[in-house]
N, C-alpha and C positions, 0 to 999 in steps of 0.2 A: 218593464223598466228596471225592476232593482235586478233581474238575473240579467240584463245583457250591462248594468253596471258591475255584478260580481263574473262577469267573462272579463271585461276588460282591467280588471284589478291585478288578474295575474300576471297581464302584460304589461302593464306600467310599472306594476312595482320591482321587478326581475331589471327593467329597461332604467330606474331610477336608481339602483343599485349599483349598477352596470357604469353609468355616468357619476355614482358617487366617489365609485371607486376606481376607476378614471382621473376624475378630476386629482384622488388626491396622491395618486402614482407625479401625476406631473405637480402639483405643490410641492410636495417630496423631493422630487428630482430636482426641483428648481432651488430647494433650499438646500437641497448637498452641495449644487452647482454654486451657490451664490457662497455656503462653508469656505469651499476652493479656492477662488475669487479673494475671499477675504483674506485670505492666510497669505504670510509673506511667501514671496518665491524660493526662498535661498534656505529654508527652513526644509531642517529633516525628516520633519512628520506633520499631522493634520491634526495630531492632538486624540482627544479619545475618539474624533470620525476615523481613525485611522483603523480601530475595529471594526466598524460596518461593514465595509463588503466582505470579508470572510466570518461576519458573527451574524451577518443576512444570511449567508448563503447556507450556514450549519445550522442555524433556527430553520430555516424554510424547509430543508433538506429532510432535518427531522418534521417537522411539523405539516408537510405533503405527502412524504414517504417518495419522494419521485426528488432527484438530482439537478437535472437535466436542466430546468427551469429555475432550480435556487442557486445553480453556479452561474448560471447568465444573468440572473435578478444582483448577485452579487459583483460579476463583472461592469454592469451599468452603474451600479450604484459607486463603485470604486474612479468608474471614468469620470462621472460629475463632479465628485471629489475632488479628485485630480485636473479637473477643465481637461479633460479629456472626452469632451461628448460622442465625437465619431470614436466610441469603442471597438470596430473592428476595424480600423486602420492602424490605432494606436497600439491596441493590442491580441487579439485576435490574429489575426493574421503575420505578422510577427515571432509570437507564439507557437503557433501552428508550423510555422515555415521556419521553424530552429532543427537543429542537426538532431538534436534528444526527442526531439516528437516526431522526428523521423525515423527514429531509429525504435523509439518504442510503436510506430503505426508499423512499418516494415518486419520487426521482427516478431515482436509480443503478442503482436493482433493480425497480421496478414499471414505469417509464416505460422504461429501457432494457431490462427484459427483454419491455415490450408492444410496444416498438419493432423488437425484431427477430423476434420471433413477429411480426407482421402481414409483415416482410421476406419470412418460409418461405412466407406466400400467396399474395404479391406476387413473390415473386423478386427484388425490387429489390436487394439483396445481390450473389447472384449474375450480376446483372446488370454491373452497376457493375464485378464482379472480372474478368467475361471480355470486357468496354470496356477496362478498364484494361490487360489481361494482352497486350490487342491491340496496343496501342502503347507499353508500359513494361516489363514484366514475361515475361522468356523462363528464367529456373527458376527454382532455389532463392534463388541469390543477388540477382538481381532483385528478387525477392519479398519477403527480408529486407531488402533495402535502402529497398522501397517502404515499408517497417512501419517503419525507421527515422526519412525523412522527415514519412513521417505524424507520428511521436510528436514533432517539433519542429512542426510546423504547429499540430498541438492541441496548443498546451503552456497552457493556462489553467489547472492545478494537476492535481496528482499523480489524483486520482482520476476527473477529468476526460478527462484522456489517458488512462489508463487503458482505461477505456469507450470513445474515438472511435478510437482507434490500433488496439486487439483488434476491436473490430467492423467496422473497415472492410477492415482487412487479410487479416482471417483467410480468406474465402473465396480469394483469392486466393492465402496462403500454404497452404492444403489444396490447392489446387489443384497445387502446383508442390511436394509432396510438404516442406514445410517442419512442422517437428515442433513439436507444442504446445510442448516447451519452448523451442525456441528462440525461437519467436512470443512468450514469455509475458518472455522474458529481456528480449528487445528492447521489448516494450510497456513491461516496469516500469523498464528503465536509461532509457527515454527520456523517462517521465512526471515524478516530482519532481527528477529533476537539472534536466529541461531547463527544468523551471517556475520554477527556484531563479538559474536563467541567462540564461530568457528572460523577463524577468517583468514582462510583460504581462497582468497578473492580481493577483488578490489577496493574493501572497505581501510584496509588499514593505508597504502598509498594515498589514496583520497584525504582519511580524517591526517596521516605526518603532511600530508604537502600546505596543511592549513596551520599546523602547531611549528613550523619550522618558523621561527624569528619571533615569536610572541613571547618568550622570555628565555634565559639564557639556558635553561634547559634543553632547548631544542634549537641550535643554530643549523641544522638541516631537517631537511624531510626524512633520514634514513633515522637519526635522532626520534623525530616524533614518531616513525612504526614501529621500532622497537620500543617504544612506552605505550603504545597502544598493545603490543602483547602484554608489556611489564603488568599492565593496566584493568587485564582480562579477570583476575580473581575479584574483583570490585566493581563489574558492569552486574550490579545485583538486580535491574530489572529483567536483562535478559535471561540470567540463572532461574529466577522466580519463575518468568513466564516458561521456561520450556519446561521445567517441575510440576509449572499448575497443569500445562496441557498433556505433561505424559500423565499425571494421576486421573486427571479427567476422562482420558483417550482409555485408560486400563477400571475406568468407574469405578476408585478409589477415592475420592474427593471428600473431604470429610465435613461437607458443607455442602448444601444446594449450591449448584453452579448459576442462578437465579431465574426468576419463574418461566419469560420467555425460553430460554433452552431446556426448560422442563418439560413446558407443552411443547414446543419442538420435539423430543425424544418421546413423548410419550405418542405424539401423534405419529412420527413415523413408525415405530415400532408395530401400533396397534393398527393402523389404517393403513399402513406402505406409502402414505401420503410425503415424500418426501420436500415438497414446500408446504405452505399455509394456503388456505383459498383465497386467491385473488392475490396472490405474489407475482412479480413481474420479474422473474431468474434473468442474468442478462445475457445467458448463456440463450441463444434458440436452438431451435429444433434439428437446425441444420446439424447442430453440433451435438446431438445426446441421438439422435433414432439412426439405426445400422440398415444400410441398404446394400447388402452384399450382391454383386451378382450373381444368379443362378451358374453354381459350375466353377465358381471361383473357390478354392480351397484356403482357407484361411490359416494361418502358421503362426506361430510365436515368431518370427523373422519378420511379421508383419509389424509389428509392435518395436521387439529389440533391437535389430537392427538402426532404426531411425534414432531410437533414444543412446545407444552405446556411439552413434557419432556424432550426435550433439555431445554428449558427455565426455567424447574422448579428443573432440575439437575446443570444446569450452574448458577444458582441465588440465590436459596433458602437457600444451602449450606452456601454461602460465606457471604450472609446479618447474617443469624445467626451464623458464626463464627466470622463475624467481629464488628458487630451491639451490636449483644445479648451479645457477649461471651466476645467480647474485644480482640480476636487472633488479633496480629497486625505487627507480623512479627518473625525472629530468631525460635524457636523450634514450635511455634504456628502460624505458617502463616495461612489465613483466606484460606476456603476450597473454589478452582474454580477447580469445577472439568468438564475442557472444554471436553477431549479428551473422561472421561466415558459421558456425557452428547449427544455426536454427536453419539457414539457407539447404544448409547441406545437408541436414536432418529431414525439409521437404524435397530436397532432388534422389535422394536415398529410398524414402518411401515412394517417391512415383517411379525408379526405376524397377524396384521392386515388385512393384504391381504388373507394370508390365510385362516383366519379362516373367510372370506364374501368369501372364494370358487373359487379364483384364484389359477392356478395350481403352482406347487411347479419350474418346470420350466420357468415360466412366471415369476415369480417373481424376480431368480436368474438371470435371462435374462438381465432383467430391472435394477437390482442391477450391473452388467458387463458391461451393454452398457453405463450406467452412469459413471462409474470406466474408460472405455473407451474414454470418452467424456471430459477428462480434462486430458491427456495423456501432450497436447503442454505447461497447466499452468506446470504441474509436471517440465517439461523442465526447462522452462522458471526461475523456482523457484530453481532450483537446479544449473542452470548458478549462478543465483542471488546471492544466499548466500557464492556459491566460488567467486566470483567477491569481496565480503565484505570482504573477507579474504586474498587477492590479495592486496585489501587495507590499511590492517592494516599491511600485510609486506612492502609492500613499503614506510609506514609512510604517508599516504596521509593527515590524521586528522592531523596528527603531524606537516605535513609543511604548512599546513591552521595555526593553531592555533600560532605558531612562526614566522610566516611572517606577520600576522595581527595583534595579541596579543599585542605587545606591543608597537601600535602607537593609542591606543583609548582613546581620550578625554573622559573623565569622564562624559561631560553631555551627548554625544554622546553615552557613551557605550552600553548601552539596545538594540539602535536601530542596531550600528554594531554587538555586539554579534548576536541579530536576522540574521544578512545578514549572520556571520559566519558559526552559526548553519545550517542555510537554505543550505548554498554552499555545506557544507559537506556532512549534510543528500542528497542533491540532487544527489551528488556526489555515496554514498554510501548506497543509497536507503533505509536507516532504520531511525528510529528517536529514537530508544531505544539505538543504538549502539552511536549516537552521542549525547544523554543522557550518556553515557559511559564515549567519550574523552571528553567533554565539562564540565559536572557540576563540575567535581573533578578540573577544572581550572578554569572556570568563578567564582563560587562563593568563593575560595579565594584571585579574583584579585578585584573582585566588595568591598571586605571586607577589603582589603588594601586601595581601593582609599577612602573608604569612610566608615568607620563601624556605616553604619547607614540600619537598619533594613528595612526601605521603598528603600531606592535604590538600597537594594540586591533584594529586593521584583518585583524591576522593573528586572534587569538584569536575578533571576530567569525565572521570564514570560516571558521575550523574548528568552531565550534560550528552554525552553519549546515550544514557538508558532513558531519559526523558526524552528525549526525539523522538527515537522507537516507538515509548508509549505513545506519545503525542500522536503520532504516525500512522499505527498500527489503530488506531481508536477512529481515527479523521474518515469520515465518508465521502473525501475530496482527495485523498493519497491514493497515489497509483499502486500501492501494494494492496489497499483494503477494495481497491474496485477489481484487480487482479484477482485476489481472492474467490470474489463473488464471481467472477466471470468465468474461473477455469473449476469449479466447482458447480456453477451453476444454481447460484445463491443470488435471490430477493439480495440488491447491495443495504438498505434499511433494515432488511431483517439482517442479516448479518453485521452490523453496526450494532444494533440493538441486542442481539443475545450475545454479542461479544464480551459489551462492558463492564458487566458485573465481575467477570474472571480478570482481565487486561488490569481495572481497578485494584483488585485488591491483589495482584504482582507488583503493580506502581507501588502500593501501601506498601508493603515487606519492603521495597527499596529507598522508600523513605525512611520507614522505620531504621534501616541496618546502617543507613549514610548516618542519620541523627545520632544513634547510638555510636557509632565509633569514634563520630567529631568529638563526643561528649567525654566518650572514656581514655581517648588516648589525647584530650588536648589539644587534638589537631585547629588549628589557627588559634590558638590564645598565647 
């Protein structure tokens, strides 16, 4: 009797569990739904519910170690919010079925994940890595240092670098026993800082066409890209961050870079282990093991060829439309043509394949299993961008900026704008988007407190370099799942042994905004 009562114990209590925690998923939702409901309609935001869905989705995210599930626990929670129950009608699909998430499934994920699946047939990867390893690269620090310059060479925007910095380094940094996270640290500190300081791309169009009319400073967009250069000595997160990651990349650091990227470094170094046991890389298989064909001779043209025509399609164009010609935005925007540039970077590699006498199979193989091999980023990126939208209904920007906004002491403000930006971008995983609700309200308060040209100068940079952080930090921003994807980085573990470095870059950029407002008066 008491052993077939202790048989049956373990299945009731698993099953009362099960129903407890059920029951109060729907309590829960019932009482966001009924928040909703209650709130007027014509109202900007939900109040502090309007943190929930992205401050569910970044606790769960951390606190499972899996994504997936905390941007959809985050999307539902934001729809109830919102009375928006049918969450993939409202948003999900929407989301999904916009131009930019076509354009990043199309290019970022189909074209670079066929681009390096045809690599595994080809070799051309590994080719490239043990070219390179010959004349530049003799171990770890080498190797990191090469991933470092990589990420300023392709600095043509966050998501950009992302993709050409992870894929071209990483064979090389596997080779010389360098750990996904470290590879994943140095791709993303080197992608939107370096884009925000080398911008030679479409960041400055974008950030003048938002500062044109928000105070008299900038009556055009041509007005706000030339102060987005004026503006570059003063984006002191980015300078920070790409100083921590080259001293870190050359293990010069004068500081633990904190303990998780310790045991990271120490384990891959000593074991070749280059993730952690029981890491879920989002990178597969398809896209890290070489299945050359017998008799297929592998070449550096396997490799360079593809990348010097994306590079001379993504570059060449835009220096001479913007450079030469003077296109600078409105009917002549400067030509970045990302999407034909990654196309033709995979029509490039498979002509080349074929015509050194790889079968026509082989190729398409390669070109699919790659396609298939970034299946979880697709995911992950399509939770991501309905989650953004989730936020902008429930006014999450909107009760950041009205809850903070108007208690910032003037000398103070550069460095709280930064902390604002940062929240939000962390929150809502973009730095463009909070480029969006932020410039068109910081630089006419910075120009109220003080219409002086250097203190908008500061309040610009910080709002600028707090995105970044914000961004660069967010395990919901399509630059830190890029990251982890084109390196083949645990996206949690790379989160995680990021922040201790990302941290204390944000701090020096705190500190040097504080310090200036303070000694040169700027708004008093």
């Amino acid at each position: 009797m008491n052993g077939n009562r202790h048989d049956t114990n373990p299945a009731t209590g698993p099953n009362k569990r099960v129903i407890a925690a059920l029951a109060g998923i729907v309590l829960g939702g019932t009482g966001l739904y009924l928040v909703g409901q209650s709130h007027p309609g014509d109202a900007e935001h939900f109040g502090i519910w309007s943190l929930v869905p992205p401050a569910l989705a970044i606790v769960l995210a951390f606190w499972l170690r899996e994504v997936i599930s905390a941007l959809a626990i985050g999307i539902i929670a934001g729809g109830l919010i919102a009375g928006q129950v049918n969450v993939i009608d409202a948003f999900l699909i929407p989301s999904i079925g916009t131009e930019s998430y076509a354009l990043i499934l199309l290019v970022y994920l189909w074209a670079l994940g066929g681009l390096i699946g045809i690599w595994t047939r080809t070799g051309g990867a590994a080719r490239f890595a043990s070219w390179a390893g010959e004349r530049m690269v003799r171990g770890p620090v080498s190797a990191r240092l090469f991933t470092w310059i990589m990420g300023l060479i392709f600095h043509q925007g966050g998501t950009i670098s992302t993709v050409l910095t992870g894929t071209t380094a990483r064979p090389l940094a596997d080779k010389h026993r360098v750990s996904h996270e470290e590879l994943s640290y140095i791709t993303d500190s080197t992608a939107s800082p370096a884009a925000t300081l080398i911008p030679f791309n479409v960041w400055p169009i974008y950030v003048g066409g938002l500062l044109a009319g928000t105070i008299p400073l900038f009556e055009s967009s041509e007005d706000g890209i030339q102060f987005f250069f004026q503006a570059l000595p003063y984006n002191f997160y980015a300078i920070a961050a790409l100083l921590i990651t080259l001293l870190f990349a050359l293990d010069r650091l004068p500081f633990s870079p904190g303990r998780r990227m310790r045991e990271a470094m120490s384990r891959a170094r000593d074991t070749g282990k280059l993730d952690r046991d029981g890491a879920r890389p989002l990178t597969s298989r398809e896209l890290t093991e070489n299945h050359v064909p017998e008799g297929y001779r592998t070449g550096l043209i396997d490799f360079l060829a593809p990348i010097g025509i994306l590079l001379g399609v993504a570059i060449i164009p835009y220096f001479v439309t913007y450079f030469l010609l003077g296109w600078t935005g409105g009917e002549q925007d400067p030509l970045l043509l990302v999407a034909e540039a990654f196309i033709l970077a995979v029509i490039t590699a498979i002509v080349i394949a074929l015509v050194k006498g790889m079968p026509f199979d082989e190729v398409m193989g390669g070109f699919v299993d790659g396609c298939k091999g970034v299946t979880i980023g697709a995911i992950i990126l399509g939770l991501a961008v309905s989650l953004k939208d989730v936020t902008d209904a429930v006014g999450t920007a909107d009760f950041l900026v009205s809850t903070v906004g108007d208690s910032i002491p003037a000398a103070l403000m550069p460095a709280l704008l930064f902390g604002l930006c940062l929240v939000i971008a962390f929150a809502t995983g973009t730095s463009w988007g909070t480029y969006a609700v932020m410039i068109p309200i910081a630089m006419p308060l910075a120009w109220h407190i003080a219409p002086d040209p250097f203190f908008v100068t500061l309040c610009f940079s910080a709002v600028i370099g707090g995105a970044v952080f914000g961004d660069q930090c967010s395990p919901i921003s399509d630059t830190t799942v890029l990251s982890s994807l084109a390196t083949g980085a645990d996206l949690m573990d790379h989160v995680r042994t990021q922040i201790p470095l990302t941290v204390l870059a944000g701090g020096i950029a705190v500190a040097g905004y504080t310090l200036l407002a303070l000694v040169t008066g700027a708004g008093s």
